[in-house]
Each structure stands twice: as C-alpha cells, then as structure tokens.
ChimeraX commands (.cxc) that place a marker at each C-alpha (Angstrom):
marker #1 position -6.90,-3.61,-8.83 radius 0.5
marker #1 position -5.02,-1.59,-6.33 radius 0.5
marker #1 position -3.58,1.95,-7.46 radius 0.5
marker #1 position -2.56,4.89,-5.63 radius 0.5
marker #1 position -5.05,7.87,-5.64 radius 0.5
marker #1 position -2.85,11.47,-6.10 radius 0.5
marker #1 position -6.04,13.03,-5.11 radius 0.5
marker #1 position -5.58,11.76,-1.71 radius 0.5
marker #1 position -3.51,13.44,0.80 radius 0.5
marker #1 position -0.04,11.62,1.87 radius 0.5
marker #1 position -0.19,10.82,5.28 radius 0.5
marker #1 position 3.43,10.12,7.25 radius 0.5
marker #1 position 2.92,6.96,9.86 radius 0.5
marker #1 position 5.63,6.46,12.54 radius 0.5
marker #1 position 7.56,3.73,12.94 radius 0.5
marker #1 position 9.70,1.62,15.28 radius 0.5
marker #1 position 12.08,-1.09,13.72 radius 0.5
marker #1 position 13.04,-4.05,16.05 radius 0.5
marker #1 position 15.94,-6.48,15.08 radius 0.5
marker #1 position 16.31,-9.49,16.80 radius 0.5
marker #1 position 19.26,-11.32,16.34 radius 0.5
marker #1 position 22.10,-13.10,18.66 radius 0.5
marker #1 position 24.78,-12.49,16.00 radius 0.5
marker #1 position 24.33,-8.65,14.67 radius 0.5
marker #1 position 25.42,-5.92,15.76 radius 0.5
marker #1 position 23.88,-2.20,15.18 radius 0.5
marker #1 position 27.10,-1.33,13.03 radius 0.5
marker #1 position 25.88,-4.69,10.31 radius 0.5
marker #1 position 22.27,-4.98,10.93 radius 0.5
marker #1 position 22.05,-4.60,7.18 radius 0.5
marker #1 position 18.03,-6.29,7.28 radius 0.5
marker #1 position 16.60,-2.90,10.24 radius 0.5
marker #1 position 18.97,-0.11,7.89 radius 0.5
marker #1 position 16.76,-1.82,4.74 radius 0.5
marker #1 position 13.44,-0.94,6.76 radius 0.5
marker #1 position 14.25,2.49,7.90 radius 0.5
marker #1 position 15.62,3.42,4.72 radius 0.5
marker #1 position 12.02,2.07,3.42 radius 0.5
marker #1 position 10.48,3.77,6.28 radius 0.5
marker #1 position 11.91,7.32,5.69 radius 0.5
marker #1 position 12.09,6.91,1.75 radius 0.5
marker #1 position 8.64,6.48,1.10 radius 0.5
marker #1 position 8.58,9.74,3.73 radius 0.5
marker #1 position 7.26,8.30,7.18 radius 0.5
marker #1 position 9.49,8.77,10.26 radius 0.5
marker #1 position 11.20,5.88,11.91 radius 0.5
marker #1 position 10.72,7.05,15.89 radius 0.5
marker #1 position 12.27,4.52,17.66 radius 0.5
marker #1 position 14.71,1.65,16.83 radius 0.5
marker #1 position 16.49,-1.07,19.00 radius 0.5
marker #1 position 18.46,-4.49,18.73 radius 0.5
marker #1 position 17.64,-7.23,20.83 radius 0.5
marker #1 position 18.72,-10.77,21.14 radius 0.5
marker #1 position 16.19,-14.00,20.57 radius 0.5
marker #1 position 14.80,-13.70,23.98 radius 0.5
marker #1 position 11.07,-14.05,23.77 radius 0.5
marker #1 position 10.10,-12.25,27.18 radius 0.5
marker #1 position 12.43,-9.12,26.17 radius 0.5
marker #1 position 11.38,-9.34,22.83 radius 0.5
marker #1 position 7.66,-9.40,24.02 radius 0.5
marker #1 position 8.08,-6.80,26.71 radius 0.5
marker #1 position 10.07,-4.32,23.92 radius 0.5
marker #1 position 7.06,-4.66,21.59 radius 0.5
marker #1 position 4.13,-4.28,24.43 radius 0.5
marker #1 position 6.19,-1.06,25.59 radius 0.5
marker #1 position 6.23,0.53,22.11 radius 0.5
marker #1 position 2.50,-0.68,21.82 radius 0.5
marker #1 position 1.47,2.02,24.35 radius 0.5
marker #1 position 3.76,4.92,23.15 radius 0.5
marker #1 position 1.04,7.45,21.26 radius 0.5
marker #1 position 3.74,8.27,19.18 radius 0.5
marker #1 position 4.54,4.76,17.52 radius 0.5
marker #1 position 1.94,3.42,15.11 radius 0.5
marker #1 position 3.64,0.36,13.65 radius 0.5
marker #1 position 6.48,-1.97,14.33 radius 0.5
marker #1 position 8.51,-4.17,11.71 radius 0.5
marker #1 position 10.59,-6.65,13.43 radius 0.5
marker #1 position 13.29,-8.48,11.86 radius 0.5
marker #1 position 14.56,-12.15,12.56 radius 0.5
marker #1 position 13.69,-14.54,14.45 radius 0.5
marker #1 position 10.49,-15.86,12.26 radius 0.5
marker #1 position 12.06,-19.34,11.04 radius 0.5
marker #1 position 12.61,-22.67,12.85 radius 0.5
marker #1 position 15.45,-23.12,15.08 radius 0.5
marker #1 position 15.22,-23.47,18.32 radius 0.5
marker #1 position 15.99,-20.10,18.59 radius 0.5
marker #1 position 13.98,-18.35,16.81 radius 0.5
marker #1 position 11.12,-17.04,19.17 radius 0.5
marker #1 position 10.07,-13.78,17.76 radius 0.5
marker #1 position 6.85,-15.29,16.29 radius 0.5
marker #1 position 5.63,-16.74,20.03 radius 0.5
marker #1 position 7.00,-13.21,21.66 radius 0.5
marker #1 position 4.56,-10.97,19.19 radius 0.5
marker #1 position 1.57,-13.47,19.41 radius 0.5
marker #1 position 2.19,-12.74,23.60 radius 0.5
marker #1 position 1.39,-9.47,22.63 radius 0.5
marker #1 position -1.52,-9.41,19.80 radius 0.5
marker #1 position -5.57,-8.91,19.84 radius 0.5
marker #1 position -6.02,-10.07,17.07 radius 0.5
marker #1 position -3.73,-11.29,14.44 radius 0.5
marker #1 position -3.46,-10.56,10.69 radius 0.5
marker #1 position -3.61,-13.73,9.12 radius 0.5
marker #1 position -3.63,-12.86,5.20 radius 0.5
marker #1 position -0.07,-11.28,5.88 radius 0.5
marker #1 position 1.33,-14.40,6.48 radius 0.5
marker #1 position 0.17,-15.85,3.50 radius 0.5
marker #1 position 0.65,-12.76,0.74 radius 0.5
marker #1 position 4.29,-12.95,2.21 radius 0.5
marker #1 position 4.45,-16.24,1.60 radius 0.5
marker #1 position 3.48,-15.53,-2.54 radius 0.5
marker #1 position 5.75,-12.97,-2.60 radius 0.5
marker #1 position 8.43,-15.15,-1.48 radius 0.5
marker #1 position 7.56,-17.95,-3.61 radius 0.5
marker #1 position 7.85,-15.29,-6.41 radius 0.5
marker #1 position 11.34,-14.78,-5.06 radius 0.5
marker #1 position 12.78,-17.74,-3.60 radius 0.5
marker #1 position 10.81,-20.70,-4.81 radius 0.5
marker #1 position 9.73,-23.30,-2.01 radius 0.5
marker #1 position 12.26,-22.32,0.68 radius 0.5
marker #1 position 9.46,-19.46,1.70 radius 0.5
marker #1 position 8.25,-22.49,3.42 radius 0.5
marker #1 position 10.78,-22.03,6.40 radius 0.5
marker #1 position 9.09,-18.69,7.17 radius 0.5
marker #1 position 6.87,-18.09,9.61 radius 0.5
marker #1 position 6.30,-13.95,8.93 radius 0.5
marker #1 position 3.14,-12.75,10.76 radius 0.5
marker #1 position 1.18,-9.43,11.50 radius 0.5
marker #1 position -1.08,-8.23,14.22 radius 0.5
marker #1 position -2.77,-5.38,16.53 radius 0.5
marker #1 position -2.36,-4.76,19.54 radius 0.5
marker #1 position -3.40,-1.39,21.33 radius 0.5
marker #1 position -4.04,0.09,18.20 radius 0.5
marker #1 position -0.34,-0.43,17.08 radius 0.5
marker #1 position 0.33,-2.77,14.03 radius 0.5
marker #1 position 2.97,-5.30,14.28 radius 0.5
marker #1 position 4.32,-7.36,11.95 radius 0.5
marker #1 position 7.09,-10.26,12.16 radius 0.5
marker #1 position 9.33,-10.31,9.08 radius 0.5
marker #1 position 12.66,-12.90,8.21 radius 0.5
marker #1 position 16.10,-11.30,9.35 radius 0.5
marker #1 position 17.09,-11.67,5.56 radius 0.5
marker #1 position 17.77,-8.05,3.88 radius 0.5
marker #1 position 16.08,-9.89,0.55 radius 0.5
marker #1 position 12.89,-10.99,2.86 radius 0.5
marker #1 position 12.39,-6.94,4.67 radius 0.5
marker #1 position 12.84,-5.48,1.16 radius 0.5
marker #1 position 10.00,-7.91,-0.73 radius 0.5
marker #1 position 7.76,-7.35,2.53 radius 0.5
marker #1 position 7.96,-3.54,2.05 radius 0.5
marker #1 position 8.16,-2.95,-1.53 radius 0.5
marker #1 position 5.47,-5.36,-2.21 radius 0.5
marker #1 position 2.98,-4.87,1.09 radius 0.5
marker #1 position 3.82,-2.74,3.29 radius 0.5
marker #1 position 4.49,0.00,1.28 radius 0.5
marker #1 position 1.37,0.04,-0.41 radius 0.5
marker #1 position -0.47,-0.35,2.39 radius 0.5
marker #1 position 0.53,2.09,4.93 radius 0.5
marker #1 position 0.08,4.77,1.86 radius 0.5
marker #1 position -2.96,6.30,2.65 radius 0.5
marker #1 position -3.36,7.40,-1.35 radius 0.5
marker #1 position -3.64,3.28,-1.75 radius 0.5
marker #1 position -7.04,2.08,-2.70 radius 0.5
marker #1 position -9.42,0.56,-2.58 radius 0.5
marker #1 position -8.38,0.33,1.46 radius 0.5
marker #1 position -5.21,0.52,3.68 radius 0.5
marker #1 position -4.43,0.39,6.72 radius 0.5
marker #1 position -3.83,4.44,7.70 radius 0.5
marker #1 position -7.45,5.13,7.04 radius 0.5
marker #1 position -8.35,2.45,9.72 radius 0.5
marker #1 position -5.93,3.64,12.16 radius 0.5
marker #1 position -8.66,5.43,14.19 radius 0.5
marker #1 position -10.49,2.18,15.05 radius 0.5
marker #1 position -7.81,-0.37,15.61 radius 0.5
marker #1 position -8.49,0.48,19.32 radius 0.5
marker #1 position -12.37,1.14,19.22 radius 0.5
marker #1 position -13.01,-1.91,22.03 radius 0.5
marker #1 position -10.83,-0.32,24.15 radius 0.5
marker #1 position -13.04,2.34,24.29 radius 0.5
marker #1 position -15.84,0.96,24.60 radius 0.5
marker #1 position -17.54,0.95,28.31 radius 0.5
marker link #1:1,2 radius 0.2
marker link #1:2,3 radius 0.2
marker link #1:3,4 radius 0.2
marker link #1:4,5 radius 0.2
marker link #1:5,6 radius 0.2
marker link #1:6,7 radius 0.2
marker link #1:7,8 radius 0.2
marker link #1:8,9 radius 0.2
marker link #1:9,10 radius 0.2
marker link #1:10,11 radius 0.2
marker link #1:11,12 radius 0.2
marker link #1:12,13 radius 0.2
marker link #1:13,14 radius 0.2
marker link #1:14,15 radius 0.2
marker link #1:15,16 radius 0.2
marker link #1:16,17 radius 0.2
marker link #1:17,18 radius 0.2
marker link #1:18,19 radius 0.2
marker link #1:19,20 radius 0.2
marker link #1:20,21 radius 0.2
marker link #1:21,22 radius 0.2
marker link #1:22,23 radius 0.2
marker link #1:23,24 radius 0.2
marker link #1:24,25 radius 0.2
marker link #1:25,26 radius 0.2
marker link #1:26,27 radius 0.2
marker link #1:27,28 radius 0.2
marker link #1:28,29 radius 0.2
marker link #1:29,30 radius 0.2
marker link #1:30,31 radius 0.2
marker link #1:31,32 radius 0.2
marker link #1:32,33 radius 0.2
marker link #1:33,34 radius 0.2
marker link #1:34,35 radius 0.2
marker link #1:35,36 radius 0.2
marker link #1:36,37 radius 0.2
marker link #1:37,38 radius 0.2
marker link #1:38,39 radius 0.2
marker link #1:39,40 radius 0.2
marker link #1:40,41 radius 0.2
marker link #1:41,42 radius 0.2
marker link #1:42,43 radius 0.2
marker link #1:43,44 radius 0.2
marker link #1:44,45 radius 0.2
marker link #1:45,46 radius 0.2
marker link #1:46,47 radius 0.2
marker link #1:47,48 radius 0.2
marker link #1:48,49 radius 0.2
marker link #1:49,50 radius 0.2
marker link #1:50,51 radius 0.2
marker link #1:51,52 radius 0.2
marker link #1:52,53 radius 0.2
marker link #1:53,54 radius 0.2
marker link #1:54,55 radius 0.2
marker link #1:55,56 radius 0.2
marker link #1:56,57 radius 0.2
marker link #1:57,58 radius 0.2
marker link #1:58,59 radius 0.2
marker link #1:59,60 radius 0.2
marker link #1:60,61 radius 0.2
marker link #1:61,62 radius 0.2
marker link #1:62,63 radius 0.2
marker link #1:63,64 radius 0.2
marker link #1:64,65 radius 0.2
marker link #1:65,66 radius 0.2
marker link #1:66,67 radius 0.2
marker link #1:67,68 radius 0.2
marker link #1:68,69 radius 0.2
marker link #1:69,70 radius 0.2
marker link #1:70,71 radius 0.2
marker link #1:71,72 radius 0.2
marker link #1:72,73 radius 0.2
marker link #1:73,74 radius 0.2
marker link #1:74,75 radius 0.2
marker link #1:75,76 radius 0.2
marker link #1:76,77 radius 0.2
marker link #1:77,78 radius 0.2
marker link #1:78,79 radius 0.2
marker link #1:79,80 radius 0.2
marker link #1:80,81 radius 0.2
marker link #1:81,82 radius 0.2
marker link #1:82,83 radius 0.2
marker link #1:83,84 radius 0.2
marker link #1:84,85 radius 0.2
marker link #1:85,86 radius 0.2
marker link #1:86,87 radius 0.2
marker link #1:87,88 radius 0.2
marker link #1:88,89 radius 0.2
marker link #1:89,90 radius 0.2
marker link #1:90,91 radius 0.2
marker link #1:91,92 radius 0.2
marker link #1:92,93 radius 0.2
marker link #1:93,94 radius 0.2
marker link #1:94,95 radius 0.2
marker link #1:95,96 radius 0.2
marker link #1:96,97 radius 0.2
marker link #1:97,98 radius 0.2
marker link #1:98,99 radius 0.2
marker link #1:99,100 radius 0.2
marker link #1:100,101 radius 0.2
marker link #1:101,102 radius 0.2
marker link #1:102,103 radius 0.2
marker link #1:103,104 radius 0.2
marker link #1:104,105 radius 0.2
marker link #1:105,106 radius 0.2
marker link #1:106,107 radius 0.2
marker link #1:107,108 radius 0.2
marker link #1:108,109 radius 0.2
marker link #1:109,110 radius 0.2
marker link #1:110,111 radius 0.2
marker link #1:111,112 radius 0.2
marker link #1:112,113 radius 0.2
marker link #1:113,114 radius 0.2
marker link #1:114,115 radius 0.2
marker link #1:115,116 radius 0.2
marker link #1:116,117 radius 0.2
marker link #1:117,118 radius 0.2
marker link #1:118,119 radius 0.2
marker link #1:119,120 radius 0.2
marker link #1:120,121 radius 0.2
marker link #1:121,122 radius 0.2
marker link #1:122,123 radius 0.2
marker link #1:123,124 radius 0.2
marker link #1:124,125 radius 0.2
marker link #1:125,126 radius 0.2
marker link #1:126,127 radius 0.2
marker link #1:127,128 radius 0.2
marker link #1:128,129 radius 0.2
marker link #1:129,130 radius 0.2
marker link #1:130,131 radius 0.2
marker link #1:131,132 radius 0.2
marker link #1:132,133 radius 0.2
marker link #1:133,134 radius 0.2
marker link #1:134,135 radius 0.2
marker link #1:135,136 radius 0.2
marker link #1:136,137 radius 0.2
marker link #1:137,138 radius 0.2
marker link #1:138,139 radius 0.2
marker link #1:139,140 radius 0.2
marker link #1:140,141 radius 0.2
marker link #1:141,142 radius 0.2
marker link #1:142,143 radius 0.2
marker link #1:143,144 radius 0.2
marker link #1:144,145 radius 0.2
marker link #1:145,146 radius 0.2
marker link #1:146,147 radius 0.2
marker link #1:147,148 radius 0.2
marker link #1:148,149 radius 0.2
marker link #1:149,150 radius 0.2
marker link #1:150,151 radius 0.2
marker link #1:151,152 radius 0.2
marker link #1:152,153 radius 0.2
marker link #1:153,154 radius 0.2
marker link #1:154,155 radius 0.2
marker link #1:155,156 radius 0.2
marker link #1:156,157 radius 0.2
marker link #1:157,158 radius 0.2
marker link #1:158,159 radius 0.2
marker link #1:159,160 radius 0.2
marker link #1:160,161 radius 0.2
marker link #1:161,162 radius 0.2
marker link #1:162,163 radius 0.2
marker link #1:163,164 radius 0.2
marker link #1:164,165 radius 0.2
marker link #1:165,166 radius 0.2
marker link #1:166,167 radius 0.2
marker link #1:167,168 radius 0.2
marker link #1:168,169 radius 0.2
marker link #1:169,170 radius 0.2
marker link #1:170,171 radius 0.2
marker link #1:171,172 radius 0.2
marker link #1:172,173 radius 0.2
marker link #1:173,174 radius 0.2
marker link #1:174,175 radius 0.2
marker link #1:175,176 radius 0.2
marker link #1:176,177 radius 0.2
marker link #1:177,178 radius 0.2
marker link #1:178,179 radius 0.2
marker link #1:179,180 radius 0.2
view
C-alpha cells in the first residue's frame, strides 16, 4: 500500500491554478481558492493563477503558455469537464497534451463514486504532459477539487509518497525532447 516515507526529503512543486468558468468571478471562485489553499497547505507554491471563460482556443493557448514557463510544473484547472455545450476545457487540454494520463480519469471517477454515487458519470476529469508540465482537468465543483487533491493529488505530488509519484519523475517527463 501507499505510505509516506519521513525519511525522504519534502520537495515544494509549483503550481498554476486555471478556472474556467462564464459565471465566476475572482472575488467567488470558491472551487481555484480550494486548490491554492491545497497547493500552499500541503507547502508547494501556487506561481501563477488566472480566470478564464469556456473558450477552448484561450483556454488552450493559457495552458500551452504556462507549459513552457521553467518555473510552473503543474496546472489544476477547474470547470469546464462536464457536458454542456459549453464545457470545452477537456478538448482545449487534449490540444495541448503528449501524452495523456488515463488512470486519472478513472481513480477520479472511484473517488467520486465514493462521494456522489453515479452522478460521477457526468465528469469527464482528465490528466496529461505536455513539455514536461503536468496538467490535469478537474469539475468546477469546490466538493470535486477538494476529493481530487486530498485523495490524488496530494499524495502524489509528495515526493515522501511511495512506492512512486510523480516529483521523482519530473526530470524525464521531457526526456524526448531532448533527444537528437
């Protein structure tokens, strides 16, 4: 089972929270406060944070812009991830992944199940890489950012988590691009 090893040293990641919504506002974007209060509680930085409407070329063009900033490693977005016609966020990060994460889609889903019985069906939360940044997709709910962190994220951007997490892979996310 997973546990977190003391003997390890902690290792801060920095992050960039991205909400996407058409009705909030920075002053009630309860959902991106519950991430960087994750973020800088569990004692990472939150570097960069913005609020954009569902507009899948901005969103897309936001996310491939923080992908090539050294000093972001990660990117939560919020909203956006169900099925309206609206929501877009999903198409605008899978614009911007190599390669996507596909277990995260589904260990959301079982945590949400655990949560919210069969309405986790309406989400569509996804992860990815792209230019050795991770980015991952999560529901605009405050509920849905808090189970994501708490019971993923959390543990897995701790790089005292074992057996594996995703720090202490960090420097080969990019390794192709490298490659001549």
């Amino acid at each position: 089972m997973s546990r977190i090893d003391d003997t390890r040293p902690f290792t801060p990641v920095r992050f960039a929270v991205l909400t996407v919504s058409d009705t909030r506002t920075a002053a009630d974007d309860r959902s991106g406060d519950t991430l960087a209060a994750r973020i800088e509680g569990a004692g990472h930085l939150l570097v960069a944070r913005a609020l954009l409407r569902d507009d899948r070329d901005a969103i897309a063009a936001q996310l491939r812009g923080w992908c090539t900033d050294p000093g972001i490693d990660a990117i939560l977005t919020t909203g956006g991830t169900g099925l309206t016609g609206r929501d877009v966020t999903v198409e605008a990060h899978r614009d911007v992944y190599e390669k996507e994460i596909d277990a995260f889609g589904t260990i959301f889903t079982i945590v949400s199940m655990q949560k919210i019985g069969t309405s986790a069906i309406q989400s569509r939360a996804c992860a990815g890489v792209a230019q050795g940044t991770y980015l991952f997709a999560l529901p605009g709910s405050t509920g849905a950012c808090r189970d994501a962190w708490d019971e993923i994220l959390g543990p897995q951007f701790d790089y005292r988590h074992r057996p594996c997490n995703f720090v202490e892979i960090f420097p080969r996310l990019d390794e192709h691009l490298r490659r001549k």
